[in-house]
C-alpha beads as a LAMMPS data file, in Angstrom:
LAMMPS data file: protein, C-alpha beads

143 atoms
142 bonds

1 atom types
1 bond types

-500.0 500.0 xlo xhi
-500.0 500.0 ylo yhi
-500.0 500.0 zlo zhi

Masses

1 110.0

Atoms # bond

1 1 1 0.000 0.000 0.000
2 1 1 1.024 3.546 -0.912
3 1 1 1.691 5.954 1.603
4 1 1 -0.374 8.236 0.342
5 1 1 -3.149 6.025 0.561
6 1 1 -2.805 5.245 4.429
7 1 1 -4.877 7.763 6.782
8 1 1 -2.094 8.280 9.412
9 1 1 -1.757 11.920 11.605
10 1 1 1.921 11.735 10.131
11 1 1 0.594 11.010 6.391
12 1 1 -2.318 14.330 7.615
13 1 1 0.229 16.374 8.473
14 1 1 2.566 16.112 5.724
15 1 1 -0.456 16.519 3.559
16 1 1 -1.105 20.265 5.312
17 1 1 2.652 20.911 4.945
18 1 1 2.163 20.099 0.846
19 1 1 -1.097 22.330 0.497
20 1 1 0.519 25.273 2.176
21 1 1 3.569 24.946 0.167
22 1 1 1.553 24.699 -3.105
23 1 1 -0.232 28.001 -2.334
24 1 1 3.634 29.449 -1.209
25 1 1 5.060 28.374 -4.343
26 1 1 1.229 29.554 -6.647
27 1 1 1.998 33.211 -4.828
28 1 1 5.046 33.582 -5.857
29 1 1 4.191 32.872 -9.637
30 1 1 4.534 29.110 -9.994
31 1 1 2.120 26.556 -11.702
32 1 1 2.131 23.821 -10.433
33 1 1 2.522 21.201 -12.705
34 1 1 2.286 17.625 -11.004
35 1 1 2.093 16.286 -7.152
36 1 1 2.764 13.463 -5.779
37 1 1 4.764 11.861 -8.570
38 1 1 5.654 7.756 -7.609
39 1 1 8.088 6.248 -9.950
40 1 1 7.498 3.259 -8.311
41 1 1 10.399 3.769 -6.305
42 1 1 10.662 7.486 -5.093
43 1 1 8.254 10.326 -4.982
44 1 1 8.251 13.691 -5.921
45 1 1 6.370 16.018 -3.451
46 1 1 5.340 18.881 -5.791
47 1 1 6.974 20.024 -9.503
48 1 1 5.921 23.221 -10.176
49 1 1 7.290 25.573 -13.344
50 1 1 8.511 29.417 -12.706
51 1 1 9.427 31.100 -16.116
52 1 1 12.701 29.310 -16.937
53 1 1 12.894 26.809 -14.265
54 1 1 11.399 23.227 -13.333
55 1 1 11.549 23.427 -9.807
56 1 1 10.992 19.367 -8.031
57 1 1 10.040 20.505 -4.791
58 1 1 10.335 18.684 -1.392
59 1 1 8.049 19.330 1.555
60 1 1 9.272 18.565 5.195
61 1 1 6.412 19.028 7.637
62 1 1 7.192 18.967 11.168
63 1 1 4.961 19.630 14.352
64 1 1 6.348 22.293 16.712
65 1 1 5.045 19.906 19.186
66 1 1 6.529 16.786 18.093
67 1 1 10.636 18.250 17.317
68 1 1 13.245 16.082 17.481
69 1 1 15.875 17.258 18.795
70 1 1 18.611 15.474 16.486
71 1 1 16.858 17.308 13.558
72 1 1 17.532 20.859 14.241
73 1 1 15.553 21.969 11.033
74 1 1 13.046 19.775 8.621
75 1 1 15.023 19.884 5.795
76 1 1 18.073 17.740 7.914
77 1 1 15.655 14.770 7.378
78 1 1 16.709 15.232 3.016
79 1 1 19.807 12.887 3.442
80 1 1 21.997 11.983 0.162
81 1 1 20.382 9.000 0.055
82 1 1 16.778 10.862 -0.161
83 1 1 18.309 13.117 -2.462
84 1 1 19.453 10.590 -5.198
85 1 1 15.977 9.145 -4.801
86 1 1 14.400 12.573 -5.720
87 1 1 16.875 12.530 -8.726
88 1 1 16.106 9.316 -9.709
89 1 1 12.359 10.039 -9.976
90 1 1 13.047 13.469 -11.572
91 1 1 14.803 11.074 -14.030
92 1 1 11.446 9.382 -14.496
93 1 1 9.510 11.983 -14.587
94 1 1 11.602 13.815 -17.373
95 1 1 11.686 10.792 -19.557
96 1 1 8.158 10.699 -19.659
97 1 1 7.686 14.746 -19.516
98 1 1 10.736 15.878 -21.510
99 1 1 11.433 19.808 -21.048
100 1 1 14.370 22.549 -22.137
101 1 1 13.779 24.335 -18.983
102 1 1 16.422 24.925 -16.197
103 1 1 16.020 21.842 -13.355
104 1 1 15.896 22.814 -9.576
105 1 1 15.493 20.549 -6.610
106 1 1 13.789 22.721 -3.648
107 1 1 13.045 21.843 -0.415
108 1 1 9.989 23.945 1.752
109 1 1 10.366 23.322 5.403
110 1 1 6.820 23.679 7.022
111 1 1 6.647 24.238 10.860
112 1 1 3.008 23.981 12.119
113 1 1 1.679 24.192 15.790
114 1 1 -1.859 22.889 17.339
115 1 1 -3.346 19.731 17.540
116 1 1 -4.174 17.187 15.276
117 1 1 -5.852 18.303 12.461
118 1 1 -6.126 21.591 13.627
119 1 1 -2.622 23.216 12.973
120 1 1 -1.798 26.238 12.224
121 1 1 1.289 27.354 9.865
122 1 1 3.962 29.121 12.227
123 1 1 6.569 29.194 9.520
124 1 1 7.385 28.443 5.936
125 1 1 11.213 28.310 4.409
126 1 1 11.994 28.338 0.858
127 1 1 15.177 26.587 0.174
128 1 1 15.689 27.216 -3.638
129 1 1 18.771 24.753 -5.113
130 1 1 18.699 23.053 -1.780
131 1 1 21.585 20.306 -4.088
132 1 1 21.457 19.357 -7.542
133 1 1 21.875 16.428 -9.618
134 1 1 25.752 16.412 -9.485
135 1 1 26.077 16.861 -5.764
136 1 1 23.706 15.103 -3.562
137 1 1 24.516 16.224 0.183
138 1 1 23.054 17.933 3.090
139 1 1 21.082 21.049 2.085
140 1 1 22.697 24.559 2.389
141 1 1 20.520 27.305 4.130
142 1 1 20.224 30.758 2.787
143 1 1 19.461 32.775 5.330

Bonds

1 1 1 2
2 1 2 3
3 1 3 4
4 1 4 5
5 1 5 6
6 1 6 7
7 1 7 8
8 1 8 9
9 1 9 10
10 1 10 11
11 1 11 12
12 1 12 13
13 1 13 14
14 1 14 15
15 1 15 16
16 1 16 17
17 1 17 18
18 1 18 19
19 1 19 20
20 1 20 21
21 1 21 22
22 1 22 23
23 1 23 24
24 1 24 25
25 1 25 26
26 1 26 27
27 1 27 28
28 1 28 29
29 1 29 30
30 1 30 31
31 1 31 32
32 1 32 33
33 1 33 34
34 1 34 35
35 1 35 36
36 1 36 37
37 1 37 38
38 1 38 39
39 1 39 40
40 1 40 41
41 1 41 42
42 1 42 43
43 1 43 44
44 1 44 45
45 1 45 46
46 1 46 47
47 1 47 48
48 1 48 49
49 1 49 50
50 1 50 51
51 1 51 52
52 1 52 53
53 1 53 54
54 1 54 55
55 1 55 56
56 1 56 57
57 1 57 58
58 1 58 59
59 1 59 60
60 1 60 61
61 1 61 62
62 1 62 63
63 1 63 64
64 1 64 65
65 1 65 66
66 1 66 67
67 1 67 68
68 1 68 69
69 1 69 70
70 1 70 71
71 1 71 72
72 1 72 73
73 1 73 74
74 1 74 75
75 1 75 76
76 1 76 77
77 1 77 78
78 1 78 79
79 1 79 80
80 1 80 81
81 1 81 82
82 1 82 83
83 1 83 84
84 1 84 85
85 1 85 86
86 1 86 87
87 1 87 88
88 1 88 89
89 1 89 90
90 1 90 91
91 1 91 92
92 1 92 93
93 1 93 94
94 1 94 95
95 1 95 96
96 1 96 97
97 1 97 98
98 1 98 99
99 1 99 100
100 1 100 101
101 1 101 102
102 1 102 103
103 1 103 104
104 1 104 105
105 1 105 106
106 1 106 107
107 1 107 108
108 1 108 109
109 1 109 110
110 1 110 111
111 1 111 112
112 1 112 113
113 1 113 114
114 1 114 115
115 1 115 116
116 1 116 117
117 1 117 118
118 1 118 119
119 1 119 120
120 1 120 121
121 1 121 122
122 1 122 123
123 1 123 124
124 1 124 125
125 1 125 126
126 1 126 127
127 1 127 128
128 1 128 129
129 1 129 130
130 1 130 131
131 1 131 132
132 1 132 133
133 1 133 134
134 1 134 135
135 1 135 136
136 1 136 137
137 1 137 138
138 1 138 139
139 1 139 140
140 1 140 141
141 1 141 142
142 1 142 143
């Protein structure tokens, strides 16, 4: 069984975390193009397009409430090994969507607060070229 398919708080949450970073990413100009793309293997949380650039777009959702302290921000949790697997599904999904356009692999950190199905966003980061193709390690933070 898919992830996605499985009604968990942990599957709920990261679900919030993906909406609000759709409507961060439609605000500042994107379309989004696809969510939730399985090659069977990996998954891509969100690919979205921004004039030049194919951004594939990871979303780390974490609950103020429920921070470990080992991961001091969300984004720590996109190892290299996570990484490759978002390259090898971008791999996928370009052979079956070919494009010209400039490739990007973002993550959006989501930190929420609240209960259960009642959060609330307390903060949303960008990280735009978080790594790339050629160098999959831990993510570099701007700011």
């Amino acid at each position: 069984m898919k992830i996605l398919e499985v009604d968990t708080e942990k599957r709920r949450l990261g679900n919030f975390g993906e909406r609000e970073a759709e409507k961060h990413l439609k605000k500042k100009g994107y379309r989004i193009l696809g969510r939730n793309f399985d090659d069977g293997e990996h998954e891509i949380d969100i690919i979205a397009k921004n004039r030049d650039t194919l951004a594939f777009v990871e979303v780390k959702t974490r609950s103020e409430a429920a921070k470990d302290p080992r991961e001091p921000r969300p984004a720590s949790a996109v190892t290299p090994e996570k990484q490759r697997g978002l390259i090898s599904a971008a791999r996928a999904y370009l052979s079956l969507h070919p494009s010209d356009l400039r490739l990007r692999f973002d993550i959006i950190e989501v930190t929420v607060s609240g209960e259960a199905d009642k959060w609330k966003l307390d903060k949303l980061c960008h990280i735009e070229g978080a790594f790339n193709k050629n160098t999959a390690f831990r993510p570099k933070y701007h700011g």
